[in-house]
Z-matrix of the N, CA and C atoms (Angstrom, degrees):
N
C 1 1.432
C 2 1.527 1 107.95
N 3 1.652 2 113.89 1 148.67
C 4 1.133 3 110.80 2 -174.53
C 5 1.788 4 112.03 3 -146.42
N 6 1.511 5 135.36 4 164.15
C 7 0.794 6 147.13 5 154.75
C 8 1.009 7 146.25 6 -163.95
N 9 1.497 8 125.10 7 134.36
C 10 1.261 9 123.40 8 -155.98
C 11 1.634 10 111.45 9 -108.10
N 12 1.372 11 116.66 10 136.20
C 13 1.681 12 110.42 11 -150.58
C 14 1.998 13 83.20 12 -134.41
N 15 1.514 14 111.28 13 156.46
C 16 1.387 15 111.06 14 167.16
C 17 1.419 16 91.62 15 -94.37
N 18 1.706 17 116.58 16 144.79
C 19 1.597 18 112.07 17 130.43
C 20 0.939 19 147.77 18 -43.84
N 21 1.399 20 151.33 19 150.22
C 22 1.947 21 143.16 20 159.46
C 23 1.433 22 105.84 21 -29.04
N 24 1.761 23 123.05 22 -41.53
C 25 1.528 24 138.61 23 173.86
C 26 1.736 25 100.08 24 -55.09
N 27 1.194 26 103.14 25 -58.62
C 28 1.640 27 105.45 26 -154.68
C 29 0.973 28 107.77 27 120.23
N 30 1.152 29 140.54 28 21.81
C 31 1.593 30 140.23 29 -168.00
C 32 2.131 31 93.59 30 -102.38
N 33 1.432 32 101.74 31 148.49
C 34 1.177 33 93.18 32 175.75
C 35 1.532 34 98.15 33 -92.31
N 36 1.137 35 131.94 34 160.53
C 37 1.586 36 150.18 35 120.48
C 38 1.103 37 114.06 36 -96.64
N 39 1.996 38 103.82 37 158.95
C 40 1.226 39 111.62 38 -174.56
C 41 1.729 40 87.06 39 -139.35
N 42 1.543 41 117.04 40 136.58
C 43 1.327 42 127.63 41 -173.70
C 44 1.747 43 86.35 42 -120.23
N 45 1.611 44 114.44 43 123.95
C 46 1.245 45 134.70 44 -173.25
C 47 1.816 46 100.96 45 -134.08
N 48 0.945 47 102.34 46 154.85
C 49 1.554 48 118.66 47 -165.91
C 50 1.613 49 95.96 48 -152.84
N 51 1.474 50 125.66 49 33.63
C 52 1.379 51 108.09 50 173.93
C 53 1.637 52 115.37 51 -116.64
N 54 1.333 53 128.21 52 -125.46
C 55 1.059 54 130.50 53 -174.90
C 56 1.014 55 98.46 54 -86.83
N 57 1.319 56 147.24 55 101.41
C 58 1.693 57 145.94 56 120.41
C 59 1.631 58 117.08 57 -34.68
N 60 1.889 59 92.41 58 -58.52
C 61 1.346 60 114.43 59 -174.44
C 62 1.437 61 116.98 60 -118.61
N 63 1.271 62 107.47 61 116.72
C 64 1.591 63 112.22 62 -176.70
C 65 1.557 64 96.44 63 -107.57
N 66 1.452 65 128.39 64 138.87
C 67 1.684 66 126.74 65 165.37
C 68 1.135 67 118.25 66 -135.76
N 69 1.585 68 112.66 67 49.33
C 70 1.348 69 116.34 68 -169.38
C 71 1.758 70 78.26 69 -118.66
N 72 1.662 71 85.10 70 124.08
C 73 1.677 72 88.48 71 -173.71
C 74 1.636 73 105.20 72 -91.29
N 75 1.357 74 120.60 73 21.51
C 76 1.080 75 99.88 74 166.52
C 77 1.989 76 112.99 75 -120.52
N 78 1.058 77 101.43 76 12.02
C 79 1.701 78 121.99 77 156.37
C 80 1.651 79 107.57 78 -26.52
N 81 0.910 80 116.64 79 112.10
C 82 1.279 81 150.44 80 166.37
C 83 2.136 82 109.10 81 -82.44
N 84 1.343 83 114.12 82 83.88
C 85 1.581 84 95.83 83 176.81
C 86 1.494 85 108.35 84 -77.89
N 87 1.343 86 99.59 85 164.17
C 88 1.656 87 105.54 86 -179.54
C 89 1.389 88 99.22 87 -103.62
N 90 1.447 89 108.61 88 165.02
C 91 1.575 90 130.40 89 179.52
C 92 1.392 91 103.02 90 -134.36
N 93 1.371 92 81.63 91 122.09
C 94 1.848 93 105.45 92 -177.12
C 95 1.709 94 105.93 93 -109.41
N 96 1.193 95 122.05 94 139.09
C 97 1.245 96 145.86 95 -176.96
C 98 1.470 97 110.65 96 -100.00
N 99 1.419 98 110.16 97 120.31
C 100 1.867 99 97.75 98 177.11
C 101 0.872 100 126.72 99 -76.32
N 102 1.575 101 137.73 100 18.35
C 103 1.400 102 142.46 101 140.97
C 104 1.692 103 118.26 102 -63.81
N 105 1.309 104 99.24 103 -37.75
C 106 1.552 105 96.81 104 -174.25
C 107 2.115 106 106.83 105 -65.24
N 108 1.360 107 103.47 106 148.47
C 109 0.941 108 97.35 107 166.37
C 110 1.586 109 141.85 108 -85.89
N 111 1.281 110 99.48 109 -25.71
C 112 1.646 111 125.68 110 173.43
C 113 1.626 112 100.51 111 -65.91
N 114 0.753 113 104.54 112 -12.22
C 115 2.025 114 95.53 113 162.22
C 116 1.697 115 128.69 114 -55.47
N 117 1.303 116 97.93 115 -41.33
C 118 1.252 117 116.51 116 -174.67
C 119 1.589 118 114.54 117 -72.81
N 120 1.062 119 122.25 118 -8.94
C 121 1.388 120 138.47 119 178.72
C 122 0.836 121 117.69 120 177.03
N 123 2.096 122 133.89 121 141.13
C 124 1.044 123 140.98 122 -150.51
C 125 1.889 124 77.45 123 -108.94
N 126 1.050 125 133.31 124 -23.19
C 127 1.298 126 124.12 125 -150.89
C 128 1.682 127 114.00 126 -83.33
N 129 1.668 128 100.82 127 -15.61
C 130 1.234 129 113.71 128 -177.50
C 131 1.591 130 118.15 129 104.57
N 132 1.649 131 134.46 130 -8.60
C 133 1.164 132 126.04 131 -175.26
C 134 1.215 133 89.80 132 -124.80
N 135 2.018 134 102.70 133 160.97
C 136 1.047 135 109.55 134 173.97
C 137 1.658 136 130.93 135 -86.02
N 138 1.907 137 115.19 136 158.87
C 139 1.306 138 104.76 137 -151.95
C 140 1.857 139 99.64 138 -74.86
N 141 1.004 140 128.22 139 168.67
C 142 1.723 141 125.09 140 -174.65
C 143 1.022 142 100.36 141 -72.02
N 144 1.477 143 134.06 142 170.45
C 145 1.636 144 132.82 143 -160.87
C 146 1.769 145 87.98 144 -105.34
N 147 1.167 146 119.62 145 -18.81
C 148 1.162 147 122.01 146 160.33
C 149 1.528 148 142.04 147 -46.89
N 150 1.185 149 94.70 148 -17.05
C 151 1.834 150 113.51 149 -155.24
C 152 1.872 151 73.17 150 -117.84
N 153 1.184 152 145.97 151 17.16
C 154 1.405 153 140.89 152 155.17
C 155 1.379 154 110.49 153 -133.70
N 156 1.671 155 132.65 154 -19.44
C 157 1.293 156 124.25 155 -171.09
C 158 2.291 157 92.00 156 -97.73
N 159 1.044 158 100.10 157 -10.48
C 160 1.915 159 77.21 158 -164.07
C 161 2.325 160 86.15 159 -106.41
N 162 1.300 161 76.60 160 -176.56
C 163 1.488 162 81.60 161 -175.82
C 164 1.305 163 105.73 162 -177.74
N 165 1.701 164 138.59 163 141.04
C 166 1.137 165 139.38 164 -170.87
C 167 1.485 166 106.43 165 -88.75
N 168 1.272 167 126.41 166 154.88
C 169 1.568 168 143.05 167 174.56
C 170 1.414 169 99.69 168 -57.50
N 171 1.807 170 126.46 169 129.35
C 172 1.472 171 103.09 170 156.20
C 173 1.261 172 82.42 171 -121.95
N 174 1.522 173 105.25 172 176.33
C 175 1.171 174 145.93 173 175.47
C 176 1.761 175 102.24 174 -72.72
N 177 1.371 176 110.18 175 122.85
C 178 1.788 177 122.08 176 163.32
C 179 1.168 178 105.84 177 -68.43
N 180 1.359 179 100.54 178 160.11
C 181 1.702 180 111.90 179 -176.54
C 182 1.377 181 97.79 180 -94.50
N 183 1.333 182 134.37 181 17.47
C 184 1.606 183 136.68 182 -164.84
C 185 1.856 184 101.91 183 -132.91
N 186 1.634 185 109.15 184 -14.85
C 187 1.403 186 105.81 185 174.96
C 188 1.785 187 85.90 186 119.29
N 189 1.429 188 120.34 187 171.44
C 190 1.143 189 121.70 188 171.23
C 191 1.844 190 105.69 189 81.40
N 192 1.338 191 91.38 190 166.24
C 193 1.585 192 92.11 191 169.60
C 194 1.656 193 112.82 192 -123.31
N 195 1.415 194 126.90 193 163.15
C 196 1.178 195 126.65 194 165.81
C 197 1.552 196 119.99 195 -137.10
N 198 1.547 197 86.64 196 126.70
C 199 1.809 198 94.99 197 -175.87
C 200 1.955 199 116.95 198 -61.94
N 201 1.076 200 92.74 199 131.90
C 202 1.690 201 111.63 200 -169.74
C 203 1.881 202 87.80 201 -78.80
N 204 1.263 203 116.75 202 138.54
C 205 1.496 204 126.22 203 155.03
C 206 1.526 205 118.43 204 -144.40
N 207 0.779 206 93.85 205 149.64
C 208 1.784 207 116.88 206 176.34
C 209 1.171 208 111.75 207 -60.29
């Protein structure tokens, strides 16, 4: 399960409750190809063009901030 919430900032978070930790030692991971489209979500829809065009301010390692873009 998942959800994606704005901050008071505008910053997105995402609150996830899924596999972090898998310990089934006989787990098989998959390999996804960036042509395929089903990469982008196991759920079947596509991600919003949003969730690649916006981006939060970080902080430079020199002082100042720099705007994140898609």
């Amino acid at each position: 399960m998942f959800l994606y919430l704005r901050d008071p900032d505008g910053h997105r978070v995402e609150l996830y409750t899924g596999d972090y930790l898998t310990v089934d030692p006989e787990f098989e991971p998959a390999r996804w190809h960036l042509q395929d489209p089903r990469r982008q979500t196991l759920w079947g829809q596509r991600a919003p063009e949003s969730w690649f065009q916006e981006g939060s301010r970080v902080e430079a390692f020199g002082g100042g901030w720099v705007e994140v873009a898609g």
